[in-house]
C-alpha positions as CSV (number, residue, x, y, z in Angstrom):
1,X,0.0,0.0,0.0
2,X,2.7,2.0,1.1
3,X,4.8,1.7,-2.4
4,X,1.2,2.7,-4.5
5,X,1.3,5.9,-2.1
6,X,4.8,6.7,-3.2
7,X,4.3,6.0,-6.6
8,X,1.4,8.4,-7.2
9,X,3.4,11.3,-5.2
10,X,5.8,10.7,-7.5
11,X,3.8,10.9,-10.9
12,X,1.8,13.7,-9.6
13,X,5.2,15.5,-8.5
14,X,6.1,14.6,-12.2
15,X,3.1,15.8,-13.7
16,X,2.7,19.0,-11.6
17,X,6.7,20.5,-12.8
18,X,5.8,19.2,-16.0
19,X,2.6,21.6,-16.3
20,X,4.4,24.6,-14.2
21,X,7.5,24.2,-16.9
22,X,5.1,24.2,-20.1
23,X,3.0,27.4,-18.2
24,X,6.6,29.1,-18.1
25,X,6.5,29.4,-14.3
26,X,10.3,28.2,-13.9
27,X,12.8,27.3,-16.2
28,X,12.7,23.7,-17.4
29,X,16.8,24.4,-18.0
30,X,17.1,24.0,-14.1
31,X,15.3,20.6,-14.6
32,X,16.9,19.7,-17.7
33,X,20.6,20.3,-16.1
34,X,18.9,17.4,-13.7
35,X,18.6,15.3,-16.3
36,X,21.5,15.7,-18.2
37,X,23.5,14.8,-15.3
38,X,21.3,12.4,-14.0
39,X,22.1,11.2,-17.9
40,X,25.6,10.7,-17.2
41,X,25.2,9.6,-13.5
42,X,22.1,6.9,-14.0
43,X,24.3,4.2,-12.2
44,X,23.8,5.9,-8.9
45,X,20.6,4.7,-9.1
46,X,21.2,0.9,-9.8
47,X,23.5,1.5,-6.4
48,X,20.6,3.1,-4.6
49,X,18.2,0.4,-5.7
50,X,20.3,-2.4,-4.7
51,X,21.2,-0.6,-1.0
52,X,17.4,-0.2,-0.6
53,X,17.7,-4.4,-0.8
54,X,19.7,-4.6,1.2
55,X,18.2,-2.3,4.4
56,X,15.0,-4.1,4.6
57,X,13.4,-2.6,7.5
58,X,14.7,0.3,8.2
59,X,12.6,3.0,5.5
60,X,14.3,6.1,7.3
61,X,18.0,4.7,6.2
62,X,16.1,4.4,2.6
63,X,14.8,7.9,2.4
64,X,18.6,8.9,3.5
65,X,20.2,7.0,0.7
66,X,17.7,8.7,-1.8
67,X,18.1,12.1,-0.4
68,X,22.2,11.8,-0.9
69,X,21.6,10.3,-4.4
70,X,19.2,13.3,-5.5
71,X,21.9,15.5,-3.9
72,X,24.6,14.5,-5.5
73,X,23.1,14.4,-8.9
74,X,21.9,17.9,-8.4
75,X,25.2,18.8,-7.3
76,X,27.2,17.4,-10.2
77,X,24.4,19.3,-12.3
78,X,25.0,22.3,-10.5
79,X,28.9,22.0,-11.2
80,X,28.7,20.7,-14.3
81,X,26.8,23.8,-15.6
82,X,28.9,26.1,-14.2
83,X,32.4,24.3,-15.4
84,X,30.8,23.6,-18.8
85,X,31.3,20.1,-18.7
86,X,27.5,19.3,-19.0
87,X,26.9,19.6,-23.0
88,X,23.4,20.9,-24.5
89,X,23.4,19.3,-28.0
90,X,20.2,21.9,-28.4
91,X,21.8,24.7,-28.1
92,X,25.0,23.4,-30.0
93,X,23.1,22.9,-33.2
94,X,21.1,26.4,-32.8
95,X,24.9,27.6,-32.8
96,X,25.5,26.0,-36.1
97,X,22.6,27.4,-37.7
98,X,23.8,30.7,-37.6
């Protein structure tokens, strides 16, 4: 029961930045920078899937785990954009148009 709850929190999360970003509330470059390096960082959640195996009981140490994997992929986002390494192909091929 507890797993369906999640999983609709989730989607509706999903679905509610998904409508705010095509209203032009926020930037979706601040969630596409999440992406991008979530892109290039997607085996920290094969790592946080199998440590939430592993700690079967304890849902507070699983909720820690998640927090410091959303962290760090935000961070690397965050550092990434600012160092350049994080590439927009988008804007790359605007560049070449002109």
């Amino acid at each position: 029961m507890k797993k369906n709850i999640a999983l609709g929190a989730v989607i509706i999360l999903v679905g509610v930045i998904w409508l705010l970003s095509n209203l032009d509330v926020f930037s979706f470059s601040i969630i596409g920078t999440f992406f991008l390096s979530l892109r290039k960082l997607w085996p920290l959640l094969l790592i946080g899937a199998g440590v939430s195996l592993l700690i079967n009981k304890n849902s507070m140490m699983k909720m820690i785990v998640w927090i410091i994997i959303v962290i760090c992929i935000m961070f690397y986002g965050i550092y990434g954009m600012n160092n350049g390494t994080l590439n927009y192909p988008e804007f790359k091929l605007q560049e070449h148009l002109y």
